[in-house]
N, C-alpha and C positions, 0 to 999 in steps of 0.2 A: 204358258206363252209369256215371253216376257214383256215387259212396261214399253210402250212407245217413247222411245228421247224426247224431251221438251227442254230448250235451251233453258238456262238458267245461271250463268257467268257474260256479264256485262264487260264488252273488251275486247279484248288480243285473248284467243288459246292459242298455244302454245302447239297444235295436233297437225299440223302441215303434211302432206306424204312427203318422204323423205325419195331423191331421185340421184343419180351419182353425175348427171350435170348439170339440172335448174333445178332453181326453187322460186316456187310460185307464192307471192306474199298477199293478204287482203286485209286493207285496211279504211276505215271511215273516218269522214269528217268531224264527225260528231258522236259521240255515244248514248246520245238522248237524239229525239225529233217526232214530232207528232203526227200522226196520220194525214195523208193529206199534202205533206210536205217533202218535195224530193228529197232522196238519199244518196252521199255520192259516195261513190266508194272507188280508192287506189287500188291495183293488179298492178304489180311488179314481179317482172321474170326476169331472173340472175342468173348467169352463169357460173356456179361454185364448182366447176370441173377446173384443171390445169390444160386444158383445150382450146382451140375456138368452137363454137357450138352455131350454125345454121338454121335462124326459123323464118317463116313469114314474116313481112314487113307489119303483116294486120293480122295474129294469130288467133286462132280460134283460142276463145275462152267462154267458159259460159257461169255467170252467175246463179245459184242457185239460195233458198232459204229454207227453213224451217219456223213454224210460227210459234206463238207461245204453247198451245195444245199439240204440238206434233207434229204437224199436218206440211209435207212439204209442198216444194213449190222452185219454179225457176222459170227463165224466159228460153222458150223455144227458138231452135236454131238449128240450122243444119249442120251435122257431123257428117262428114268425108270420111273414107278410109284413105283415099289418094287423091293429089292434085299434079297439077302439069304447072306448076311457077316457075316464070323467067327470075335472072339474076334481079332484074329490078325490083321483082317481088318479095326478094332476102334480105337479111339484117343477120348480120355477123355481130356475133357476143364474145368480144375477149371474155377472156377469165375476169373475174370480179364486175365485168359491163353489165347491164339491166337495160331492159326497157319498160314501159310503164305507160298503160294507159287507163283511163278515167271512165265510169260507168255509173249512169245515173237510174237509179233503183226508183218510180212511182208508187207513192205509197195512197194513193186515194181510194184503192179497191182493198187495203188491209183492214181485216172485219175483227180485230182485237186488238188491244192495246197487250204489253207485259214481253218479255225480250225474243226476239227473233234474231236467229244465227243465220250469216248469211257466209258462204265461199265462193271459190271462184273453183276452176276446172278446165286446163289448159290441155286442148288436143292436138295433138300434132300428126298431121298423116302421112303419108309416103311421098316424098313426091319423084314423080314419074320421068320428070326432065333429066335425061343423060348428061345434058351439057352444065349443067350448076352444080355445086358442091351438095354431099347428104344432107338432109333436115334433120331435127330432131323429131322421132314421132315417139306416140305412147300417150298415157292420159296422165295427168298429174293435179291434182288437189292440192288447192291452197290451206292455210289454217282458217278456222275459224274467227266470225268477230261477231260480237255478240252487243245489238244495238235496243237500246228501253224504248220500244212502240207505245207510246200516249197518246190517249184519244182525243180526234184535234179540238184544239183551243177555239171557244166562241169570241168573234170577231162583233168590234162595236155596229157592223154592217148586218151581222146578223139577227140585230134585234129591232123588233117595231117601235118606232119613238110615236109615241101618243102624245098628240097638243092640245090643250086644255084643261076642262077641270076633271079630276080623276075622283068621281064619287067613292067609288069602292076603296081610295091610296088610303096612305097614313093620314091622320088628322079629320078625315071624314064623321 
């Protein structure tokens, strides 16, 4: 049987699915950050066809991770295989356009510190409306980024100030 993946590259890989008209990109603010302290992470979808290309205004993407031991993990969502969207529901992507939105990843319930790979994974469904332009459907993965989970930082709030004389302290 072979070895469970356990991230191990701090970063941008390089491993994106490759699709012949978006690419899905994920990328973070920071490549360090301590448990406990949100994570934000860029999803940018590009148009790298010589087309225009049709998606939702607000496209399904789902964030997903894997932790230092293996162990994945991502936030629950509903997957469609078809929707019924009006034009005002669409966003037209010349060739070379993106759009781009921002996803804040909670890390208070992360029970290990050491790198966690996180992606994104854009679905696109069918949509059912005769009267607006094709969508784009299919599933597409972004590449990977690989972020150093440390275990969080003790805060001066987090300690008991004792006033007086400390028999047991230094000099006693």
């Amino acid at each position: 049987m072979p070895e469970r993946y356990k991230p191990a590259t701090q970063g941008r890989l390089d491993n994106a699915e490759q699709d012949p008209a978006l690419e899905i990109a994920l990328k973070a603010d920071t490549p360090v950050i301590s448990i406990g302290e949100p994570l934000y992470l860029d999803v940018a979808i590009r148009n790298v066809s010589e087309e225009r290309v049709w998606l939702p205004r607000q496209p399904t993407v789902l964030v997903s991770w894997i932790y230092p031991n293996g162990v994945h993990d991502n936030f629950l969502k509903e997957i469609r295989e078809e929707e019924h969207l009006e034009r005002s529901e669409l966003v037209c992507l010349e060739p070379g356009q993106q759009i781009a939105q921002r996803v804040e990843i909670r890390t208070y319930y992360f029970d290990r510190p050491g790198i966690t790979e996180f992606r994104a994974r854009l679905y696109g469904a069918r949509n059912t409306n005769p009267k607006t332009a094709e969508t784009w459907t299919g599933r597409l993965q972004s590449n990977s980024f690989g972020v150093m989970v440390e275990r969080a930082k003790k805060k001066m709030s987090d300690y008991r100030i004792v006033t007086g004389a400390c028999p047991d302290g230094p000099g006693a």
